[in-house]
C-alpha positions in Angstrom: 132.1 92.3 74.5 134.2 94.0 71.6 133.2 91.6 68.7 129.9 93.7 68.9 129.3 96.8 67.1 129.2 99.4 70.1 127.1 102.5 70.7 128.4 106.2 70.3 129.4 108.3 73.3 127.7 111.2 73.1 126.7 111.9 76.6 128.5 114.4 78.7 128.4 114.9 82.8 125.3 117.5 82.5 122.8 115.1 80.0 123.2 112.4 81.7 122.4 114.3 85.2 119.7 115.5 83.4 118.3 111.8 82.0 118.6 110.9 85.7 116.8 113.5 87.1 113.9 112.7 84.6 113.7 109.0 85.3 113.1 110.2 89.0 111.9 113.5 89.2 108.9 112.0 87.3 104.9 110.8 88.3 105.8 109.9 91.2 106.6 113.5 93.2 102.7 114.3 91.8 101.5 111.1 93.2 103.5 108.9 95.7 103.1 111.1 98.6 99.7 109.8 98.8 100.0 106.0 99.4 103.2 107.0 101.3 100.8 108.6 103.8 98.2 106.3 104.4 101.3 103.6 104.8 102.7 106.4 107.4 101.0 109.5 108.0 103.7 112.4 108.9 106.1 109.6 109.3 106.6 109.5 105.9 109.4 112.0 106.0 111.3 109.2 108.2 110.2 106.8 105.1 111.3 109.8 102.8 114.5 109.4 104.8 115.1 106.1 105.1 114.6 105.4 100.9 117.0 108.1 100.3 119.7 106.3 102.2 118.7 102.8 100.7 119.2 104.8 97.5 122.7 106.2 98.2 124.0 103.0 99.3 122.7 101.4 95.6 123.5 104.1 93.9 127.3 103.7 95.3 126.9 100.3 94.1 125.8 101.1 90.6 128.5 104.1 90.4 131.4 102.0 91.7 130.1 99.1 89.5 129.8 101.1 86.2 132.9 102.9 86.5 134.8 99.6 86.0 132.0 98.1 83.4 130.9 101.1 81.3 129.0 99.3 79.0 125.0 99.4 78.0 123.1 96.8 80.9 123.4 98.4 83.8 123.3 95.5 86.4 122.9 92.6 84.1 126.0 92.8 82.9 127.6 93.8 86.7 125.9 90.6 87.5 126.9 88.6 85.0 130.7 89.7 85.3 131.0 90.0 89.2 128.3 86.8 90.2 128.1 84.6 87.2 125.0 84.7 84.3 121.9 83.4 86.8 122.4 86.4 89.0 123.0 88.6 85.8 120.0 87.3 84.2 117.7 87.9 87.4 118.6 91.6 87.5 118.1 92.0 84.0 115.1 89.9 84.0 114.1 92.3 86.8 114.4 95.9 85.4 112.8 94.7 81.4 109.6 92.8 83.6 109.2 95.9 86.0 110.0 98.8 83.5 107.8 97.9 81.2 104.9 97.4 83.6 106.1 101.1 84.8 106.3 102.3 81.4 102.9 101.8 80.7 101.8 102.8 83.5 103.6 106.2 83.4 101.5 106.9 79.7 98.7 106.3 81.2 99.6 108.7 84.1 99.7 111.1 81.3 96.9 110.3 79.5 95.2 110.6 82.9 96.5 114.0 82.8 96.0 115.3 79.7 93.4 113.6 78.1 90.0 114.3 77.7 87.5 111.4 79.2 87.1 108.1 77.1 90.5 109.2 74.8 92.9 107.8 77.8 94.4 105.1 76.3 95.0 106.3 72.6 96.9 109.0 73.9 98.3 106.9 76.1 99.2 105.2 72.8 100.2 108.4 70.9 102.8 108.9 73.7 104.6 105.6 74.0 104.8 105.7 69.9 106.1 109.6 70.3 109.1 109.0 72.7 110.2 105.7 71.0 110.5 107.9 67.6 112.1 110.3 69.5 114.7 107.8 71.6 114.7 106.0 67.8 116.6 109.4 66.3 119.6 108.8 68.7 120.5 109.6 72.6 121.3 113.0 71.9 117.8 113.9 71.0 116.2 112.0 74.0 119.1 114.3 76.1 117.7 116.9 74.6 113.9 116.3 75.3 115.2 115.3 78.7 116.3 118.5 79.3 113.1 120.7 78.4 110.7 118.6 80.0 113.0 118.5 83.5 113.2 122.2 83.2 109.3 122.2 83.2 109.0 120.3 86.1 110.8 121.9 88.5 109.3 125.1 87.2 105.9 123.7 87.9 107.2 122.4 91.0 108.6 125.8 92.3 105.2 127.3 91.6 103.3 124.9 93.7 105.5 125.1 96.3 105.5 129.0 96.1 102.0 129.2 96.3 101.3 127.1 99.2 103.8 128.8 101.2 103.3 132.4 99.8 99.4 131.9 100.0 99.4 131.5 103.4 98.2 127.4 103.3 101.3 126.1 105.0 101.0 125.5 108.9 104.5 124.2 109.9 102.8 122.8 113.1 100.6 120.5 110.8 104.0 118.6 109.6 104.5 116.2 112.8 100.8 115.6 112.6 100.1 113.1 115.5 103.9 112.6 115.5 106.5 111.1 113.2 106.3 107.7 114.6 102.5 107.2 115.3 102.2 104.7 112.4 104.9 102.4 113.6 107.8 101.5 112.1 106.2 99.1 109.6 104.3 101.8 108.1 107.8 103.7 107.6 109.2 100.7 106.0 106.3 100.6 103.5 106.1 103.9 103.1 110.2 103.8 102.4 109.7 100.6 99.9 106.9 103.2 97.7 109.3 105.8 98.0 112.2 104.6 96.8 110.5 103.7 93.5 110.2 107.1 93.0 114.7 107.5 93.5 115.7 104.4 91.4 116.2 106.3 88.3 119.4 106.7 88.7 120.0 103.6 87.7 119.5 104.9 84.1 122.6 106.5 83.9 124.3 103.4 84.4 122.4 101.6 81.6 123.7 103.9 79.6 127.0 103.5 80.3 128.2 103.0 77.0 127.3 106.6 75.5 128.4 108.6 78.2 132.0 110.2 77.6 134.7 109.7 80.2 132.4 107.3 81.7 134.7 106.4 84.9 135.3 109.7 85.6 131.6 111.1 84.4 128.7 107.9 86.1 129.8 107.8 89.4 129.8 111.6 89.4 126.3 111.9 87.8 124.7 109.3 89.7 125.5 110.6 92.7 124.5 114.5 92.2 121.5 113.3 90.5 120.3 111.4 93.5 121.0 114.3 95.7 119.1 116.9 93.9 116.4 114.9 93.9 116.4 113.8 97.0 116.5 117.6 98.1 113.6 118.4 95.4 111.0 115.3 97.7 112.1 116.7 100.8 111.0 120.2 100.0 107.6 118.5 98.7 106.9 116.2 101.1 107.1 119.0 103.6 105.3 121.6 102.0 102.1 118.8 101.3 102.3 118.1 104.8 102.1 121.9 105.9 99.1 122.6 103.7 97.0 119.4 104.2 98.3 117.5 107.0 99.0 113.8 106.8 95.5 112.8 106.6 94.8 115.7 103.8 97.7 114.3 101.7 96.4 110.5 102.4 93.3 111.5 101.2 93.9 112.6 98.0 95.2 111.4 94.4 96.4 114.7 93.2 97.7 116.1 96.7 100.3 119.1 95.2 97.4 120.6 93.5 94.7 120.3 96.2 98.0 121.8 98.1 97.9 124.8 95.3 94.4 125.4 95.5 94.2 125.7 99.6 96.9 128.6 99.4 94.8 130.7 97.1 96.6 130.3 93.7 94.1 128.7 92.2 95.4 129.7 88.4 98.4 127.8 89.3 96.2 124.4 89.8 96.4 123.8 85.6 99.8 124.6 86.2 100.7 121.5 88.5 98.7 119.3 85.9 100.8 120.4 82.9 104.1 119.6 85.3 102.7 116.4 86.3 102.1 115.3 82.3 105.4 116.1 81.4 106.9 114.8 84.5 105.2 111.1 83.5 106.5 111.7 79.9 110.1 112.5 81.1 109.7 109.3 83.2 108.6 107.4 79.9 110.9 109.2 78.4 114.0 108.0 80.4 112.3 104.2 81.1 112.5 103.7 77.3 116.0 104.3 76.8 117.2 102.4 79.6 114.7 99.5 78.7 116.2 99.8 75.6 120.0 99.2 76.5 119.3 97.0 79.3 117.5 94.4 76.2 120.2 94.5 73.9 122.7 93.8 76.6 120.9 90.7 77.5 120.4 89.6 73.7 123.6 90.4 72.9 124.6 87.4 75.9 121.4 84.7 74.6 119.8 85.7 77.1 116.9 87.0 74.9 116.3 86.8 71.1 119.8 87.6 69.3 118.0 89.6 66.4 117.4 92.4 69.7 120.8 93.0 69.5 121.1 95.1 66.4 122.3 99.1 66.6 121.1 101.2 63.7 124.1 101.9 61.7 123.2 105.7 61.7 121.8 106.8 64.6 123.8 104.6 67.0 120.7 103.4 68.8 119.3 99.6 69.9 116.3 100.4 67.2 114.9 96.7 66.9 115.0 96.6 71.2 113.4 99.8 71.4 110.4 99.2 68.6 109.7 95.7 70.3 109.4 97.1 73.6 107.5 100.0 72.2 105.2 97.8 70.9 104.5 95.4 74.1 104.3 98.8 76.0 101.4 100.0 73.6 99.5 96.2 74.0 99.8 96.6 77.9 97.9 99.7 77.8 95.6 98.6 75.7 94.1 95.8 77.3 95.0 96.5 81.0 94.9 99.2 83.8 98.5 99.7 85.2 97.9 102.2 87.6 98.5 99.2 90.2 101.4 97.8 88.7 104.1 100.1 91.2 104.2 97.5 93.4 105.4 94.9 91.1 107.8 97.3 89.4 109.1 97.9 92.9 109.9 94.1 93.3 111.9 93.7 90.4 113.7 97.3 91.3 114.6 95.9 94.6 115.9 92.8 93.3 117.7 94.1 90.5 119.6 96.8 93.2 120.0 93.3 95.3 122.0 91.7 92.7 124.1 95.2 92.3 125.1 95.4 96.2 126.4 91.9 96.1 128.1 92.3 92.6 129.8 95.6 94.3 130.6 94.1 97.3 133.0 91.6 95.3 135.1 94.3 94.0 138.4 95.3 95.4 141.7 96.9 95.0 141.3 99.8 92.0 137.9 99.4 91.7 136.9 99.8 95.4 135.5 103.7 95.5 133.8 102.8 98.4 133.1 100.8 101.5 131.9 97.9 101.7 129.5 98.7 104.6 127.3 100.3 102.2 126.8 97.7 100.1 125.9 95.4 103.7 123.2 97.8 104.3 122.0 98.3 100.6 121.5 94.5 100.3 119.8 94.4 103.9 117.6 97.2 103.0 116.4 95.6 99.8 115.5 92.5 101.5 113.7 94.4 104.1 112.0 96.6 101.6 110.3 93.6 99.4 109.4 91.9 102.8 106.4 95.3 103.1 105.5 95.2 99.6 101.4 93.8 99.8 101.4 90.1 99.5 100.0 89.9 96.0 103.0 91.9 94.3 105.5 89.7 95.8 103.8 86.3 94.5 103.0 87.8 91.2 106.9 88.5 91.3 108.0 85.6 91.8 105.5 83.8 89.1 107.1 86.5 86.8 110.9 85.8 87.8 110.1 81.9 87.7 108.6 82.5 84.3 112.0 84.3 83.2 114.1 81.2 84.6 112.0 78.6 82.7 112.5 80.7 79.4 116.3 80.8 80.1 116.6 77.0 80.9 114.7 76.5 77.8 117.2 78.8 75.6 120.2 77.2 77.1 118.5 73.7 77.0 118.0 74.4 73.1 121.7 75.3 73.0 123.4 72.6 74.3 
C-alpha cells in the first residue's frame, strides 16, 4: 500500500464523530419509523433494540478492524487483508452498489423536501453536483459542512420532540399499543433489518481511515460514541412518535415527526421539521459521497476497478477522479429512475459488507484483539438473519447485482493473466 500517493490526515476525534453522526442521523429518523411500524407496530422499539445491538457488535468489528488497517476502504481492504481478495472484493462490491442506490435516493429525499412540484429531480441534481464540489475541495470542508448541517438536525429534532411532549400530544400509554410483541417476532426482525440501515453510518469513519489523525487511538473511539449518540437520538424518537400517534398513526404516515408536531399544537414548528429533514438527507449525501469516494479508490488502487480511479488531487488531497465518476452515475440514476424503493437493496449489500467485517475481525488476535470474539459470532449471525426478512425481490436483485460484480472481476483478472 505505500508505493501509492496517500491522502492527508486532517481529521481529528470530534469531525469524524461528527461525519458519523451525519451518515446516520440522516433521512431515515424523518422516515424509517414508518415501514418499521407496519413491519411491527409498537414492537418496533424491540426492532429499535435489536438493530442497535447488531450495530455495536459491527461496529466493534469495524473499530477493532481499522485500528490495525487505517487506511481508505473500510472493509474492502479488512477483507482483503484478513480473508483473501473474493471476500474483499464482495464487501467493497457491496457498499459502491448499495451507496450509490442510497445516494440517489437520499437527493431525491431532499428534493422531495424542498422542491417545488415537477422541479424534483433537477434539484435533486443540483444537490448531488453541490456536495461532490464541496467533498472535491478536501475532507476538511466536507467536516465542516458536516458539522452545520448535524447541528441543524438535532436542533430540528429537539423542537419536534419539544412540541409533542410540551403540546400535550404525547400519551405514554399509547407506546405499548396492543403490546410490544403483537406483531411476532418476524415483524421485529424486519423492522430491526430497516432499522439498522438507518445506524450503518458509522461505517464511514472507517472508510476514512486514512485522514483521521491518531487513527488507532481516534476510529475505535469515534465509532463507538457515534453509534451511541445516535442510538440514544432514535430511541428518544421512536418513543415520542409512538406517544403522539400510536403505532398505527406512525404506520400510517410518510412524514410521521411532523404529523407528530402538528397533533401537539405547534403547528409553526411543522416547516421546521421539513427544513431538518432536507438537511438531514443532504448530511446523509453528504457523508455517502465521501465514503463512496474512498471506498472506490481503495478498490482501483487493488484492480479491482479501473486503475485511472485511483488518482488523489495533488492539492486538495482528495480521490477527485472517484468522486466526479460517482457523482456523475449518481446524477444518471436520478434522472431516469425513482429510488425511493431502493433501501432495501442498499440494506443487502450493508448487511453483507458488515458480514465480511465480522469474519475478517474474528481472525484477529493477540495486539489487535480489543474485543471478544462473541461479538463478532453474533454480528455475523445477525446479518444473516437480517437479509433472510428483507422482501424477496431485494434479495434476488442482490444477488443478480453481486453476481454481476463477480463476472466483471473474473473478466479483469481473466484479461490479466
Amino acid at each position: 500500500m505505500s508505493t501509492h500517493p496517500e491522502l492527508a490526515r486532517r481529521l481529528g476525534t470530534v469531525d469524524a464523530v461528527v461525519i458519523g453522526l451525519g451518515s446516520m442521523i440522516g433521512a431515515g429518523v424523518f422516515a424509517a419509523f414508518t415501514p418499521a411500524a407496519q413491519a411491527a407496530g409498537s414492537g418496533l422499539l424491540v426492532g429499535l433494540a435489536v438493530a442497535a445491538f447488531v450495530a455495536y457488535c459491527n461496529a466493534t468489528s469495524s473499530a477493532q478492524l481499522a485500528a490495525a488497517y487505517p487506511t481508505s476502504g473500510g472493509t474492502y481492504i479488512y477483507g482483503r487483508e484478513r480473508l483473501g481478495p473474493w471476500p474483499g472484493f464482495l464487501a467493497g462490491w457491496g457498499f459502491v452498489v448499495g451507496k450509490t442506490a442510497s445516494s440517489a435516493a437520499m437527493a431525491m429525499t431532499f428534493a422531495a423536501y424542498a422542491a417545488p412540484p415537477g422541479w424534483e429531480r433537477p434539484v435533486a441534481i443540483a444537490a448531488v453536483v453541490l456536495l461532490v464540489a464541496v467533498n472535491y475541495r478536501g475532507v476538511s470542508r466536507t467536516a465542516g459542512l458536516a458539522r452545520i448541517i448535524v447541528a441543524a438536525v438535532l436542533a430540528a429534532l429537539t423542537i419536534a420532540v419539544a412540541a409533542v411532549w410540551a403540546g400535550g400530544a404525547a400519551s405514554p400509554g399509547d407506546v405499548p399499543g396492543g403490546g410490544l410483541l403483537a406483531h411476532g417476532w418476524y415483524g421485529i426482525l424486519q423492522s430491526a433489518g430497516l432499522l439498522f440501515f438507518a445506524f450503518a453510518g458509522y461505517a464511514r469513519i472507517a472508510t476514512l481511515g486514512e485522514e483521521v489523525k491518531d487513527p488507532r487511538r481516534t476510529i475505535p473511539r469515534t465509532i463507538l460514541l457515534a453509534l451511541a449518540i445516535a442510538a440514544a437520538v432514535y430511541a428518544i424518537v421512536g418513543v415520542t412518535l409512538l406517544a403522539a400517534l400510536g403505532p398505527d398513526g406512525v404506520a400510517s404516515t410518510s412524514a410521521p415527526l411532523a404529523d407528530a408536531v402538528v397533533a401537539g399544537g405547534w403547528a409553526w414548528a411543522a416547516p421546521v421539521v421539513r427544513v431538518g429533514a432536507a438537511l438531514a438527507s443532504l448530511g446523509a449525501l453528504l457523508a455517502l459521497v465521501a465514503g463512496l469516494g474512498r471506498t472506490t479508490l481503495a478498490m482501483a488502487r487493488e484492480g479491482d476497478l479501473p486503475h485511472w480511479l485511483a488518482a488523489i488531487h495533488p492539492r486538495f488531497q482528495v480521490p477527485h477522479r472517484a468522486e466526479l465518476a460517482l457523482g456523475a452515475v449518481i446524477c444518471v440514476i436520478i434522472a431516469v429512475a425513482d429510488l425511493r424503493g431502493a433501501i432495501a437493496f442498499s440494506s443487502f449489500g450493508v448487511l453483507v459488507y458488515y458480514l465480511v467485517a465480522n469474519l475478517a475481525a474474528f481472525t484477529q488476535s493477540g495486539a489487535d484483539r480489543r474485543y471478544p470474539k462473541v461479538l463478532q459470532v453474533l454480528g455475523a449471525l445477525a446479518c444473516v438473519v437480517l437479509v433472510a426478512t428483507l422482501p424477496l425481490a431485494a434479495v434476488l436483485v442482490g444477488l443478480v447485482i453481486f453476481a454481476a460484480g463477480a463476472a466483471y472481476r473474473m473478466a479483469r483478472l481473466r484479461r490479466r493473466a
